[in-house]
KEKOL-737075 format. One line per field, with one value per atom (N, C-alpha, C): residue number from 1; residue in one letter; atom name; x, y, z. Coordinates in Angstrom, 2 decimals, always signed. Example, Ala and Ser with C-alpha at 12.3 -4.5 7.8 and 13.67 -1.06 7.14 Angstrom:
! KEKOL-737075
k <- (1_1_1_2_2_2);
r <- (a_a_a_s_s_s);
a <- (N_CA_C_N_CA_C);
xx <- (+13.19_+12.30_+13.20_+12.85_+13.67_+12.90);
yy <- (-5.69_-4.50_-3.30_-2.25_-1.06_+0.03);
zz <- (+7.80_+7.80_+7.80_+7.08_+7.14_+7.87);
END
This chain:
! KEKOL-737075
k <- (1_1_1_2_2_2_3_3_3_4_4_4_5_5_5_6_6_6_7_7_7_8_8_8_9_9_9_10_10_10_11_11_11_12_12_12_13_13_13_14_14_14_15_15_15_16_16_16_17_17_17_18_18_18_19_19_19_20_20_20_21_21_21_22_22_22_23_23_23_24_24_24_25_25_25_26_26_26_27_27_27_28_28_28_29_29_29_30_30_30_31_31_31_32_32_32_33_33_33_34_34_34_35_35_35_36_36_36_37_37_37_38_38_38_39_39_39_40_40_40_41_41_41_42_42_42_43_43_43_44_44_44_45_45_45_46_46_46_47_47_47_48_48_48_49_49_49_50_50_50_51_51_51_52_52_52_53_53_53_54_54_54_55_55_55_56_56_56_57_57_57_58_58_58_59_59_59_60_60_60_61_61_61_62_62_62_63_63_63_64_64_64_65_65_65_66_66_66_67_67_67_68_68_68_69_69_69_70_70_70_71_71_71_72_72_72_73_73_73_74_74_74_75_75_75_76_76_76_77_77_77_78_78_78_79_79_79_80_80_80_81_81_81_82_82_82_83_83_83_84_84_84_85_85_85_86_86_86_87_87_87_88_88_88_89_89_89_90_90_90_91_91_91_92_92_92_93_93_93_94_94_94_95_95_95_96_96_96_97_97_97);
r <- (x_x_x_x_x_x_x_x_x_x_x_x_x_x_x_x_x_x_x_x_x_x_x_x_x_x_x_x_x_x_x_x_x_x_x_x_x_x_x_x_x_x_x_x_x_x_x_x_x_x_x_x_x_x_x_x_x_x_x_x_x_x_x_x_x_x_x_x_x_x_x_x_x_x_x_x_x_x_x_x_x_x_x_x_x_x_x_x_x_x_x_x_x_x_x_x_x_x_x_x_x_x_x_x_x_x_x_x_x_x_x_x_x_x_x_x_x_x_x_x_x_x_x_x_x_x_x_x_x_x_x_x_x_x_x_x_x_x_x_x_x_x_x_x_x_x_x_x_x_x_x_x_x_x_x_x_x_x_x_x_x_x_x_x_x_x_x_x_x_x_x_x_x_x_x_x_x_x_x_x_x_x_x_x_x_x_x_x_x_x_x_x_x_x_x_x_x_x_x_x_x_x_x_x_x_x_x_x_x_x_x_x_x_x_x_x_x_x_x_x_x_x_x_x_x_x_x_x_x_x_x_x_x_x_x_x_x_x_x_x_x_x_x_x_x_x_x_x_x_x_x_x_x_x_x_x_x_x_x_x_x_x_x_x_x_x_x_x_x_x_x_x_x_x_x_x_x_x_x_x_x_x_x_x_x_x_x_x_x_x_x);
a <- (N_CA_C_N_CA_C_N_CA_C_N_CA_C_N_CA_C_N_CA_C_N_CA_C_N_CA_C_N_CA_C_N_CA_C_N_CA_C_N_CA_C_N_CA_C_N_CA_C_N_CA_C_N_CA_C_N_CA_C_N_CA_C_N_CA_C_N_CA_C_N_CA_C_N_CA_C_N_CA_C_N_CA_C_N_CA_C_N_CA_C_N_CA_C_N_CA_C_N_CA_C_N_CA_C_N_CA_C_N_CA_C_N_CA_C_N_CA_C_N_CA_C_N_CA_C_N_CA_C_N_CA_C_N_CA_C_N_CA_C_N_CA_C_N_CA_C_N_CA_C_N_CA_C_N_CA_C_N_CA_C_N_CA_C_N_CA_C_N_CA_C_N_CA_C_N_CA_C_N_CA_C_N_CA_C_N_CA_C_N_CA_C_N_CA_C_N_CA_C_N_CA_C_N_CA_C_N_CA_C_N_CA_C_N_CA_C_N_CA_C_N_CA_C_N_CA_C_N_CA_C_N_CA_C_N_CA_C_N_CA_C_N_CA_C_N_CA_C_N_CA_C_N_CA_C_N_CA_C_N_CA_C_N_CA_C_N_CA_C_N_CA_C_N_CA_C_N_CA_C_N_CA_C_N_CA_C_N_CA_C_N_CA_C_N_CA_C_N_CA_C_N_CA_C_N_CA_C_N_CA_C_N_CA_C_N_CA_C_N_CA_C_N_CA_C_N_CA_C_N_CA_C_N_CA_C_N_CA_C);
xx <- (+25.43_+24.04_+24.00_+22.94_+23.23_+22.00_+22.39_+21.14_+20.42_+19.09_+17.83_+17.91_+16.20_+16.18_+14.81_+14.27_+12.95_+13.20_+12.97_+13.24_+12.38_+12.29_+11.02_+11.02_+11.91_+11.67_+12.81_+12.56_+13.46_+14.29_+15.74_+15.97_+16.98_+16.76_+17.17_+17.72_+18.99_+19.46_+20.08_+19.71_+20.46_+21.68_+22.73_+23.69_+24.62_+24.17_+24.63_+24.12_+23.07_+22.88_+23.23_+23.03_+23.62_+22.26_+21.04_+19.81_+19.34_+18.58_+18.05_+16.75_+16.12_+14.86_+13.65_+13.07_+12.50_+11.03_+10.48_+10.11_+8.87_+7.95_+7.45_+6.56_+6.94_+6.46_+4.71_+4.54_+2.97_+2.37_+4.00_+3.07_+3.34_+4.39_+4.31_+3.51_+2.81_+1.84_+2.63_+3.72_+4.07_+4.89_+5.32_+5.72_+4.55_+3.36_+2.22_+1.86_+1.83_+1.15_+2.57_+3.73_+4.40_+3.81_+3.84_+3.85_+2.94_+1.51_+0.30_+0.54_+0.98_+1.01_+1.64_+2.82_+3.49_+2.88_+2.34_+1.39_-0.10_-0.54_-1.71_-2.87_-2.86_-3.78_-3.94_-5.13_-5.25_-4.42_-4.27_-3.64_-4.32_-5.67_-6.38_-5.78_-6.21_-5.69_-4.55_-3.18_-1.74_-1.71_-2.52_-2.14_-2.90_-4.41_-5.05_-4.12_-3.59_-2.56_-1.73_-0.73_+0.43_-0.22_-1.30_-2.12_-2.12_-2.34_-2.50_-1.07_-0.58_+0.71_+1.61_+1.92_+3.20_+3.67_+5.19_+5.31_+6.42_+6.59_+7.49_+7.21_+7.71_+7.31_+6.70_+7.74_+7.08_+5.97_+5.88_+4.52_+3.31_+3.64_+2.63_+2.10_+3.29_+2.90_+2.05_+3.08_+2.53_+0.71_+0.19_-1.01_-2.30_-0.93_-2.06_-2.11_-1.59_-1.21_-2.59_-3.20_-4.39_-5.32_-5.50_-6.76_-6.60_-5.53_-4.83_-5.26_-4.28_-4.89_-6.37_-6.92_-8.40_-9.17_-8.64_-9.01_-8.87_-7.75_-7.61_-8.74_-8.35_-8.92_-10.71_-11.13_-12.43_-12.56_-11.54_-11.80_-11.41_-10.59_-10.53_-11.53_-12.05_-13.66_-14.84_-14.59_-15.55_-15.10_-14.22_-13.56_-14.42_-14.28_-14.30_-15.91_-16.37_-17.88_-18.64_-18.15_-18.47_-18.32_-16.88_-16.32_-17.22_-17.74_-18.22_-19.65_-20.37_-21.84_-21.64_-20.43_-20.58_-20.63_-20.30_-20.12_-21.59_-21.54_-22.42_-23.26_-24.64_-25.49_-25.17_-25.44_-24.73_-23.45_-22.37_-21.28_-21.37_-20.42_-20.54_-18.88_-18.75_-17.20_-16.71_-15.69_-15.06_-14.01_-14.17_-13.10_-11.90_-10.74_-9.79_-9.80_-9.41_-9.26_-10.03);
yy <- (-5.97_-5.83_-5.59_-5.09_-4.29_-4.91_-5.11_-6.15_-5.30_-6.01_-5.78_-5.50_-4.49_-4.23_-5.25_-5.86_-6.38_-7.73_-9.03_-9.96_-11.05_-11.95_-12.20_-12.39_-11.06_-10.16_-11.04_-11.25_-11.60_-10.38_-10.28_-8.88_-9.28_-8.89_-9.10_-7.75_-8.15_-6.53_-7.62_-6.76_-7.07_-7.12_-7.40_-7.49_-6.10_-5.43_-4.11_-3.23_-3.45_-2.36_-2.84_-1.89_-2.67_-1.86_-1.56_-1.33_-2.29_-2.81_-3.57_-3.75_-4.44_-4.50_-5.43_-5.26_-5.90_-6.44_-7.94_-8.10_-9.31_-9.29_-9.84_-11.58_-12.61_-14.02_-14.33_-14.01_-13.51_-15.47_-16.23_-17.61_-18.06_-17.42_-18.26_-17.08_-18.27_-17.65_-16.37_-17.33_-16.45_-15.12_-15.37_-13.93_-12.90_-13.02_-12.90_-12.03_-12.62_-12.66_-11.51_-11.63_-10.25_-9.00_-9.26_-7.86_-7.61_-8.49_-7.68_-6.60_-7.73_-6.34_-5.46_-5.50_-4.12_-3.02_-3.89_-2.93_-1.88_-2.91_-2.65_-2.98_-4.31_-4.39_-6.12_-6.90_-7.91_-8.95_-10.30_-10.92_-10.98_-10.99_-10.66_-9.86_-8.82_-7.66_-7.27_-7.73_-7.98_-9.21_-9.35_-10.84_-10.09_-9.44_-8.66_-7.79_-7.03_-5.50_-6.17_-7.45_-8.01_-8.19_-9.18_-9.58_-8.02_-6.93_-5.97_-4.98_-5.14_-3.90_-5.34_-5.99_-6.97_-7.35_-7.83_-8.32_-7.11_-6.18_-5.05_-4.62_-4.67_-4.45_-2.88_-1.83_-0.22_-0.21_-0.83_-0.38_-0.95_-2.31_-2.51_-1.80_-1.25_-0.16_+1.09_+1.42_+2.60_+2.52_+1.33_+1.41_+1.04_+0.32_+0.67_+2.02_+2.25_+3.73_+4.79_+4.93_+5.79_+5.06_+4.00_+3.39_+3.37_+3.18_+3.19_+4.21_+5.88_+6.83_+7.35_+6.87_+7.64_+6.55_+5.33_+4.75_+5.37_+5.66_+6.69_+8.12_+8.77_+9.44_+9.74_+8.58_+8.26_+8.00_+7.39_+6.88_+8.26_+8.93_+10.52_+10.99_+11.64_+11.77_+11.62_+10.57_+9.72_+9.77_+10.00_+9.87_+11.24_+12.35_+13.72_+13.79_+13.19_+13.32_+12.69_+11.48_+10.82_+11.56_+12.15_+13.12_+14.47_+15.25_+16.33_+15.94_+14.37_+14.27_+13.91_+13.39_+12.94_+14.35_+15.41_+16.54_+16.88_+16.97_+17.18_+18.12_+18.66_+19.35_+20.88_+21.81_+23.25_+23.45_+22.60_+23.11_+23.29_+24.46_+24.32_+24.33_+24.03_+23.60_+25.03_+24.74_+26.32_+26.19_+26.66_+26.37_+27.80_+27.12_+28.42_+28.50_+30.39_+30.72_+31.34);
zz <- (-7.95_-7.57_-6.07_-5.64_-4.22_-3.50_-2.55_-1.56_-1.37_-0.95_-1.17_+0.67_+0.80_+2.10_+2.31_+1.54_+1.40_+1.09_+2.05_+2.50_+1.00_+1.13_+0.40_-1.45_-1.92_-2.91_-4.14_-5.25_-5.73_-6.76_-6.70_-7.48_-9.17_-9.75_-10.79_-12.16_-12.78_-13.40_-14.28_-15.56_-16.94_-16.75_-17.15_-17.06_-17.59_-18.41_-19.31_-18.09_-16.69_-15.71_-14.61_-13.18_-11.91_-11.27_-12.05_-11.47_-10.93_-9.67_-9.35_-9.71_-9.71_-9.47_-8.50_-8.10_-6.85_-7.78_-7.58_-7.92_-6.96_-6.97_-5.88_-6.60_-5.84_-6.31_-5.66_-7.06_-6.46_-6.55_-6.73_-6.25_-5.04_-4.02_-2.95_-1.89_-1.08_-0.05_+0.71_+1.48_+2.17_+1.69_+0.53_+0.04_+0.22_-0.68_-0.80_+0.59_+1.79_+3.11_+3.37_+3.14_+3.61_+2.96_+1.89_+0.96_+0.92_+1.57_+1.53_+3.13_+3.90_+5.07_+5.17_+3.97_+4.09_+2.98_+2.13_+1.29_+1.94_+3.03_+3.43_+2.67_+1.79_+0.80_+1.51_+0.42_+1.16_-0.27_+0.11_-0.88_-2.32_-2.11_-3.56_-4.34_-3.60_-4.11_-4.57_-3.90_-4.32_-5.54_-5.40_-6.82_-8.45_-7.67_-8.92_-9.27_-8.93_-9.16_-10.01_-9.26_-9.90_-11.56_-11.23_-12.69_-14.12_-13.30_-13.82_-14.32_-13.45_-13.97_-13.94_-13.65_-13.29_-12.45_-11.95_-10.63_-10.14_-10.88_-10.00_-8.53_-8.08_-6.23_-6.41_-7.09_-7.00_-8.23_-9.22_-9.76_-9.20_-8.37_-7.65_-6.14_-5.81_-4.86_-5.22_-6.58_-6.81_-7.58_-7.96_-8.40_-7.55_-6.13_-4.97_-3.93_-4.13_-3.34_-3.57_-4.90_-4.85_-4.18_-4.08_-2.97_-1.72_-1.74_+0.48_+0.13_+0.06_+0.50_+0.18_-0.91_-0.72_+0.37_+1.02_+2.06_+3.06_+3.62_+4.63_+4.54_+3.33_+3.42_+4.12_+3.37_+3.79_+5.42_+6.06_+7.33_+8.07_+7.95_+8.52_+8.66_+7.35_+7.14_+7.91_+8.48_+8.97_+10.49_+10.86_+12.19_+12.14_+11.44_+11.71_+12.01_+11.21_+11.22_+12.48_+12.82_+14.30_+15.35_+15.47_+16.44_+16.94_+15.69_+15.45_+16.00_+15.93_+16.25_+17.33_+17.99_+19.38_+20.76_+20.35_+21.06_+21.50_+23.25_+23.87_+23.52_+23.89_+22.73_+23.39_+22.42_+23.55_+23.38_+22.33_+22.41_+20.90_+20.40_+19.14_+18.45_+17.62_+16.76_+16.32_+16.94_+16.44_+15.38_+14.31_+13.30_+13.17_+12.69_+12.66_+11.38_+11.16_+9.77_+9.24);
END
């Protein structure tokens, strides 16, 4: 079995594989309090997901991953739109393309 790069994480492989698997202890706090900040999610939220897909570290990434980015997305958005109203009056946005 091949060490883990993710501190925290407990890893575990059948014995017939030498797959690892990373698995996150959605009962201790401080596990919890890492993997939410490396997730970017809050601990609720890392414990609801776990509740939902399981305690796999990548399916719980991967079922938060469409909300981070349409989070981002939204805050771009919004950066763009602030940006665009803050421009002094008389100038106008020149787009390429």
């Amino acid at each position: 079995m091949k060490a883990s790069n993710y501190p925290c994480a407990a890893e575990s492989a059948s014995p017939s594989s030498e797959l690892a698997v990373l698995r996150i202890n959605v009962t201790e706090s401080y596990v919890v309090a890492e993997w939410s900040r490396r997730l970017g999610c809050t601990p609720g939220e890392l414990r609801a997901t776990a509740a939902a897909v399981g305690n796999v570290a990548a399916d719980i990434e991967a079922h938060l991953r469409p909300a981070r980015d349409a989070a981002q997305e939204q805050d771009a958005l919004r950066a763009a739109f602030v940006d665009a109203h803050e421009q002094p009056v008389g100038t106008s946005i020149v787009r390429d393309g």
